[in-house]
N, C-alpha and C positions, 0 to 999 in steps of 0.2 A: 661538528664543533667539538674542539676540546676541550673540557673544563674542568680548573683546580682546584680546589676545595681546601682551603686550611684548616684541619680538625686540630691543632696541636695535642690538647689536651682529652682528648677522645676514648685511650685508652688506661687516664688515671681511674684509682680506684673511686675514690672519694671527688666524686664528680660537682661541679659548680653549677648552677645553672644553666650557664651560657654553654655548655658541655654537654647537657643536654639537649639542649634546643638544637646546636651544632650535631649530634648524634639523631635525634628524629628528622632535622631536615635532610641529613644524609640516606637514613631509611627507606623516609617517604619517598626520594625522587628516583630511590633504585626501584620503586613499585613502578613508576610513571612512565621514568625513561630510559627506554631499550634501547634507544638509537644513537645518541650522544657518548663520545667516551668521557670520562670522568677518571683526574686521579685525585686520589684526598691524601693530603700530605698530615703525617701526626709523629709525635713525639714516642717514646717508649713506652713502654704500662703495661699494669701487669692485671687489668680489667678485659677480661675475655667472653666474660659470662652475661653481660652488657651493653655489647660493642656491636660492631658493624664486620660482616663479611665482605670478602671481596666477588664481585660478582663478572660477566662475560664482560660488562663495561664499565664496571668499576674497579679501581685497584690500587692498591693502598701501598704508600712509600713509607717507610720509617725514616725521620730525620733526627739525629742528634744533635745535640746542643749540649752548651753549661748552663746556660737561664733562657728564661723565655723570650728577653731580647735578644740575643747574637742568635740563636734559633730560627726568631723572626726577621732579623736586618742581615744577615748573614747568609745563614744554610739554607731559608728556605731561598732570597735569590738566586742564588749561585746553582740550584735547583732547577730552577724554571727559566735559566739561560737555556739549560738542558733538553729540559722537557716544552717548552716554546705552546704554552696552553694558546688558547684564544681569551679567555678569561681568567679572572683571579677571585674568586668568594671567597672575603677573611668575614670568619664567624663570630668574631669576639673583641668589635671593638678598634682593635690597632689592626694595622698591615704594615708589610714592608714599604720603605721610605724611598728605596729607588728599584727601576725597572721601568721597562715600558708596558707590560700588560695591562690591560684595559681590567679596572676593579671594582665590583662590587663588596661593600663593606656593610656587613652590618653592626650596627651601632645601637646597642641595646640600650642605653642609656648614655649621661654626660655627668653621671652625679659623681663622679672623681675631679671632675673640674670646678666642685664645689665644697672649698676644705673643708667648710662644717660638716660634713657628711662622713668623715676619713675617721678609721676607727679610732676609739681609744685606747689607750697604751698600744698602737700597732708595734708591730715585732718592724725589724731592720727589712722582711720580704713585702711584708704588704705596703711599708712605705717605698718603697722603688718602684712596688708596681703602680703606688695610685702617681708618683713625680712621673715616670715612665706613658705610663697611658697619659698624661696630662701636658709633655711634651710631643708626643706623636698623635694622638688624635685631632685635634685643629688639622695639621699637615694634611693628615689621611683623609680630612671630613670634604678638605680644597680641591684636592688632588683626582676622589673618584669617580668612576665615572655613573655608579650610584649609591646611597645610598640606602639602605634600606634598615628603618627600626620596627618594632614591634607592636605602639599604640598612636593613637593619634592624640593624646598630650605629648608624647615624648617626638612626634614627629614637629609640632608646634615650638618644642624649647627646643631643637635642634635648629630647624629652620631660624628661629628668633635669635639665638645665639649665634650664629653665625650669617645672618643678612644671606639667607639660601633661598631660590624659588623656587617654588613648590614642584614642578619636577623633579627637582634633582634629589625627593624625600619620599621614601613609597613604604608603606604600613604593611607589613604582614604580621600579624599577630602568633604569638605562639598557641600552646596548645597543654592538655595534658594525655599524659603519655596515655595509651592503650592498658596500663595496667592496675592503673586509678579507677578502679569498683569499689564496690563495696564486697567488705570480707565478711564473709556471713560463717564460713567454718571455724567452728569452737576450736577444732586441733592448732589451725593454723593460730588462730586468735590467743591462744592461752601460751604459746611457742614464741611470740614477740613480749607479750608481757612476761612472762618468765625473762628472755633475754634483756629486758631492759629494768626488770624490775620494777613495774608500772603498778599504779594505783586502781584499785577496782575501778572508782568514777575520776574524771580528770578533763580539766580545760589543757586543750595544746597550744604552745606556741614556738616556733619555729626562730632560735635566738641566733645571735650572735654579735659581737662588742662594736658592730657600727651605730651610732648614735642616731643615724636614721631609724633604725628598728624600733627603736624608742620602747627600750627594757623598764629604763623608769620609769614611765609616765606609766606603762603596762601595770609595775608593781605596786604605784600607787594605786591604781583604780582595783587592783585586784585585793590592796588595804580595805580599802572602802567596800566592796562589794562584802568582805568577811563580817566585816559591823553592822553590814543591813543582814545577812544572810547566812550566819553561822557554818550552816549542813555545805557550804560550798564544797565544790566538788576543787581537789588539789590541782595543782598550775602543774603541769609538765613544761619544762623546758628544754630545749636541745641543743649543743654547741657552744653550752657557757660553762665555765671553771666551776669550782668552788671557791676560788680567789678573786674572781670576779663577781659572784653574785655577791659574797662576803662586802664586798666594797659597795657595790650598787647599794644592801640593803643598809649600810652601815652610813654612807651618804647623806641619805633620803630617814633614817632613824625608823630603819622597819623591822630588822633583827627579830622582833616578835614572832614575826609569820614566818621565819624560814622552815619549821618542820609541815608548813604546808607547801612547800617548796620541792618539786622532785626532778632533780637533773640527769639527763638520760644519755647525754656526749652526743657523739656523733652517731645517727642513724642511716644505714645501710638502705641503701636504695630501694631496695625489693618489699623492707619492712614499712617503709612509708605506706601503702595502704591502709594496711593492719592500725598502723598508728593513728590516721585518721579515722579508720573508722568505730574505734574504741573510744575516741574523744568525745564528750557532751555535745562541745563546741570547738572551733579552731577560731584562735583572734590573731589577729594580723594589723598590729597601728599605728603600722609604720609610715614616717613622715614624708618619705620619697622611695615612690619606685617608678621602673621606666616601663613596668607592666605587671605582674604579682605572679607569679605562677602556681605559687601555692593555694592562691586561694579557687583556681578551675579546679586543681588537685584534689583540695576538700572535699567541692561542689558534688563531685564525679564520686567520689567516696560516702556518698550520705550522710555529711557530716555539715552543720550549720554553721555560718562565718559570722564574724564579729570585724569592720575594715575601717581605715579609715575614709571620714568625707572629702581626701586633699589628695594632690597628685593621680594618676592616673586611676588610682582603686575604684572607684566609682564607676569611670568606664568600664573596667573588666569586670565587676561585682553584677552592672545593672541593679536591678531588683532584688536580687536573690541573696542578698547578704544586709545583714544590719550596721548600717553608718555611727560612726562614732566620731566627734572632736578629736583628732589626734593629742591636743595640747591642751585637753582637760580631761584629768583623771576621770572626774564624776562622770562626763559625757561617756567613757567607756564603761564604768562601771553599773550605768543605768541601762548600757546594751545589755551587759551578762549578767544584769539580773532580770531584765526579762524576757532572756531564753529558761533561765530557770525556775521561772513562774509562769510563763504559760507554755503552754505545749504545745497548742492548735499555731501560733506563730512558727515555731520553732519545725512544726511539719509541714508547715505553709514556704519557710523558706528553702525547707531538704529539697521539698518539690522542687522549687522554680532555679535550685541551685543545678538538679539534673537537666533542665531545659536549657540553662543560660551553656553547660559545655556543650551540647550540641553544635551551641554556635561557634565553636572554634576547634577544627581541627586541622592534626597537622600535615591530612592529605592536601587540604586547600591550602595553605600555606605554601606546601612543596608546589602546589601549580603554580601559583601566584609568586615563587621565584622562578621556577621555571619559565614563565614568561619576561620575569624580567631578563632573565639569559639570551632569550631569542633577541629581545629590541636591541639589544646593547650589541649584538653581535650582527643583528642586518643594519645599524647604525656604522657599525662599524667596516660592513663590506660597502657603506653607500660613500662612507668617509672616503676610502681606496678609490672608488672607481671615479668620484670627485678629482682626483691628483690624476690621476689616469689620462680620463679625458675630458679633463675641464669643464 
């Protein structure tokens, strides 16, 4: 069997989530499967240090483009006229809109098909991307021949939004990477806070200007918890301006608290550990995800969560993390203060935070597509020999 793999975005530096997920499931299945050849189609980058090798039966095409669409409606077609896969895995969401190969698409979420969710003040790229997926995924959701998302909420608002029977929607959950530990060496540890400038004690949270992330509700409760609890330990932030918290704080009239305020940009892949595991807590309360990844990240890092009670976080958290009201400040703010007053909780959920990744990784994931590969491909020689001999 031959199989395609759309990693577009695979070798950017500054990687997305779904770029990873598409990067580990790549991984994984080059440990699994020897037999099968596989090409994986990606765009340029200059991330090397990150990425995936080519192996006896994997091997990797570079395809250029101008943007992500004529990339994906374009080159990668005109591609796979060429190379004639048996199959097509687009890993992020959209796929090309004409061919005939038989596609499985994963669809990690549909929350661009929901404007309130679309950032604020987005730039001219992130609004084409979210018009752009919002035009092509309906098509791509009709069109393939499976689907596959990440949780079973998001497989429920998928199927529901589009009148889909429960076949045609298969759950593979992701994962966190292999290099989500806990960082217990001083050198490395005092190496990331030097680099980012970090606060000896510090709650993290993981930003950025979509209004699902829910920055304000976070800053309020993070108001309120400084009035019950002075000694708080400082808010690390990551992926927000200074123009933009500026605004958020000024908004909401909270200006007061910004020198407890510490924004840290963008964080380098590798540093993520370190960063969790120097945190008090990590909070995460946000109003929609199609699965959390950051919060198995934490888990696996010895680091305690704070999630919200809505959308899929609950599932992926189980037990091991503290629920909070996404849409009341106080309800978060009564989480974080009591991880910082009692401690027997706060080790009771480090614990059950390392038991809950157990259960998701991303070798079983990579079978669990890998089997979807098989059906879709002896479906599809039973389809041929149907026309054959009637």
């Amino acid at each position: 069997m031959k199989i395609a793999i759309e990693a577009q975005r695979v070798f950017r530096k500054k990687k997305g989530g779904m770029d990873v997920v598409a990067l580990e499931t790549i991984k994984h299945l080059q440990k699994i499967d020897k037999e099968n050849e596989y090409i994986i189609y990606a765009a340029p980058g200059d991330d090397k240090s990150y990425a995936i090798q080519e192996t006896s039966n994997f091997k990797i095409k570079i395809l250029k483009g101008f943007t992500y669409a004529d990339w994906e409606q374009v080159w990668l077609p005109l591609q796979l006229l060429k190379d004639k896969p048996d199959i097509l895995h687009c890993t992020s969401n959209t796929a090309p809109l004409i061919g005939s190969v038989p596609k499985v698409v994963t669809v990690h979420d549909i929350i661009y098909l929901e404007k309130r969710c679309w950032p604020v003040n987005s730039n001219l790229y992130q609004r084409f991307g979210n018009y752009y997926r919002s035009w092509v995924v309906p098509q791509v959701i009709r069109n393939a021949a499976q689907i596959i998302t990440v949780s079973v909420f998001e497989k429920k608002n998928i199927s529901s939004y589009f009148s889909l029977d429960e076949w045609k929607v298969k759950v593979v959950p992701n994962a966190a990477n292999e290099s989500f530990t806990r960082v217990a060496d001083k050198e490395s540890l005092d190496k990331v806070r030097k680099k980012y400038t970090l606060p000896s004690d510090y709650i993290l949270f993981l930003g950025n200007t979509e209004p699902r992330k829910n920055m304000r509700n976070l800053i309020k409760s993070y108001s309120l918890l400084l009035k019950k609890y002075s000694d708080a330990p400082d808010l690390v932030v990551t992926n927000i301006s200074e123009e933009i918290l500026s605004s958020i704080l000024s908004e909401i009239d909270r200006l007061s608290i910004r020198n407890k305020i510490c924004l840290v940009g963008y964080v380098d892949f590798e540093d993520l550990p370190a960063l969790y595991s120097l945190a008090e807590f990590f909070i995460y309360p946000s109003l929609r995800e199609g699965f959390g990844l950051p919060l198995l990240e934490s888990m696996a890092c010895g680091t305690p969560v704070i999630t919200s009670s809505v959308s899929s976080m609950p599932e992926i958290a189980g037990e091991a993390a503290l629920l909070a009201d996404p849409n009341n400040p106080e309800s978060i703010s009564e989480a974080m203060l009591s991880y910082l007053t009692n401690v027997s909780l706060k080790h009771e959920k480090i614990q059950l935070g390392y038991q809950r990744c157990k259960e998701y990784t991303w070798l079983q994931s990579a079978k669990n597509i890998l089997e979807v590969y098989h059906s879709l491909h002896e479906f599809k020689k039973a389809a041929v020999l149907k026309v054959q001999y009637g």
